[in-house]
N, C-alpha and C positions, 0 to 999 in steps of 0.2 A: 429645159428652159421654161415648159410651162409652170412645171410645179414652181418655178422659184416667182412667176409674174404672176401667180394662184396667191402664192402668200404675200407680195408687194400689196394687190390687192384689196384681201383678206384686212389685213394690218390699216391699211389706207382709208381705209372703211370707215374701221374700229377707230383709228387715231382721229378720223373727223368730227365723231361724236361721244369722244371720249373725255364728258366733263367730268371734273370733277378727282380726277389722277386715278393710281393704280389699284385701288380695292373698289372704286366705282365703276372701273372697268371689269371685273371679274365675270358679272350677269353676261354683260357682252359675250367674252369669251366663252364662257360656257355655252352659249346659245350658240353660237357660229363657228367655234374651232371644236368643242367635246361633242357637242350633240349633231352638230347640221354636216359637218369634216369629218369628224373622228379623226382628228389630227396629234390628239392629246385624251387624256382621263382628266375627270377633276380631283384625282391623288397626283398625279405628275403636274397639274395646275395648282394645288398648292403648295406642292416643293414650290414649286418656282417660286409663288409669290413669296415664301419662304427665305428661300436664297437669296430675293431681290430687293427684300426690308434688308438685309445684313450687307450689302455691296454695294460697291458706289456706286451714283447713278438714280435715277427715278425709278423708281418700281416699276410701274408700266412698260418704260423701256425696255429695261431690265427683263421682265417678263416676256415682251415680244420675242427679244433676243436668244434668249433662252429655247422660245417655242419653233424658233428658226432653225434654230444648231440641230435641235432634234430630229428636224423635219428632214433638210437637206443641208448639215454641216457647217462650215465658213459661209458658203456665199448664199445660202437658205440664213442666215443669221443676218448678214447684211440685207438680205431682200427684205426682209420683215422688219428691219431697226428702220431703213432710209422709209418704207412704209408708211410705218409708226407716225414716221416723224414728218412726212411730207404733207397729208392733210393740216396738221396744228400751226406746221410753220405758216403755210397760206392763210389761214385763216387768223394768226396774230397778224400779219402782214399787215392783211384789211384795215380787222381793228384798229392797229396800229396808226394807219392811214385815216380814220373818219370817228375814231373813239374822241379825238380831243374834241372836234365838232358838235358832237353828240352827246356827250357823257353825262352832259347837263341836266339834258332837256326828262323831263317826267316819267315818258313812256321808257326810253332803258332803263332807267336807273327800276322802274317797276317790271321791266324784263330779268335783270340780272337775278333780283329779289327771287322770281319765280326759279330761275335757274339754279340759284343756292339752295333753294327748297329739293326739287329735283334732285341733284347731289346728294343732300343726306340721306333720302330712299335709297337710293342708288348705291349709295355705302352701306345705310343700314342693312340692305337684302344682301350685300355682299357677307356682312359678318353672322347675320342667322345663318347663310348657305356654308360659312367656313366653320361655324360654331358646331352643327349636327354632323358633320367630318370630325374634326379634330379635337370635340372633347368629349369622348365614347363614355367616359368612365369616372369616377371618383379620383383615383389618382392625377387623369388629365385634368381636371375641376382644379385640385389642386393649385397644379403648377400655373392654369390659367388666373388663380384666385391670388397667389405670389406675385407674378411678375403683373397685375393689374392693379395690388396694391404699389408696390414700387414704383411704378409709371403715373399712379394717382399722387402716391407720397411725395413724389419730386417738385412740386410746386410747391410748398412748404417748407424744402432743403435748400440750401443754397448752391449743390451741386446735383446737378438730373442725372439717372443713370441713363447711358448711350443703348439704345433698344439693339442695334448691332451685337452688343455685351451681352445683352437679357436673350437674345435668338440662341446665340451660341450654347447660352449657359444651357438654355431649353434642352438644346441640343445634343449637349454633353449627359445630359438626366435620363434624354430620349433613349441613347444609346446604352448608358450603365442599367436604364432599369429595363431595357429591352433584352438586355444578353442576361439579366438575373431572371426574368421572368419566364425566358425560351428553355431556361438551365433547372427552373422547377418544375416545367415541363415537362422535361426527357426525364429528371428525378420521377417523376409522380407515373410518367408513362412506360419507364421501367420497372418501377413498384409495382404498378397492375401487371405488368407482361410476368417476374414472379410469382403473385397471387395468383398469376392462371394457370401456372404447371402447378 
């Protein structure tokens, strides 16, 4: 029972000051579930995030969800989604309650400003921190330089490609050139084990 009010917690936290959605959120999680918990790595933090761009649902959700199941199964997966989700809802609540009031006047509207500022840091550190993971290599440059023209291309098409499609496709690449690669591998490292007798 504790572990599972450790992650309500946890989540409850994160979900409070979690502007911005779910690759804004990633620094958080790294800070507090990989580094501060060791609840997770940040290679199983980005499957997820992974998995949570391709599935329906918000990413960040999605993500929490995920970090749940892992932790303590079903009701670890629920502790962390209600979590998530309990900070944001009170706090649209509020807003919801005093935003029409307010919304006008000078000072938020120069607060939110700051706060969209904030956000793109917030994203931006998220995608340096995913970029030195996930594109090790020439090849990974690649497939990143592919599917960010086709994501760029799509506003000049009259049909976008669904980034759900582009994940998988990734995915499907990761895999073929993963088992070609493992397999030139054993090739090359059965060729030496010959040249040594």
């Amino acid at each position: 029972m504790k572990e599972l009010l450790d992650l309500y917690l946890a989540f409850f936290k994160i979900g409070c000051v979690n502007f911005g959605g779910g690759y804004a959120m990633l620094p958080l999680l790294e800070k507090d579930l990989v580094q501060k918990r060791g609840w997770t790595t940040m290679d199983h933090l980005r499957d997820y995030f992974a998995v949570g761009q391709c599935t329906p649902g918000i990413i960040a959700l999605n993500v929490s969800t995920f970090i749940g199941y892992n932790k303590k199964k079903l009701p670890g997966a629920l502790a962390a989604t209600v979590g998530f989700l309990t900070g944001p809802i009170i706090i649209i609540l509020v807003i919801a309650a005093f935003l029409t009031n307010f919304a006008h006047l000078e000072i938020v509207q120069h607060a939110f400003a700051g706060i969209r500022v904030c956000v793109c840091v917030l994203i931006l550190q998220a995608v340096i921190r995913l970029w030195k993971k996930s594109v090790p290599d020439v090849l990974a440059f690649c497939v990143f330089l592919v599917i960010f023209l086709i994501m760029a291309g799509t506003q000049f098409f009259p049909y976008s490609a669904p980034a759900a499609l582009l994940v998988i496709a990734a995915g499907v690449f990761g895999i073929f050139f993963g088992r070609s690669d493992a397999e030139q591998k054993e090739a090359s490292a059965a060729k030496e084990k010959q040249e040594g007798h």
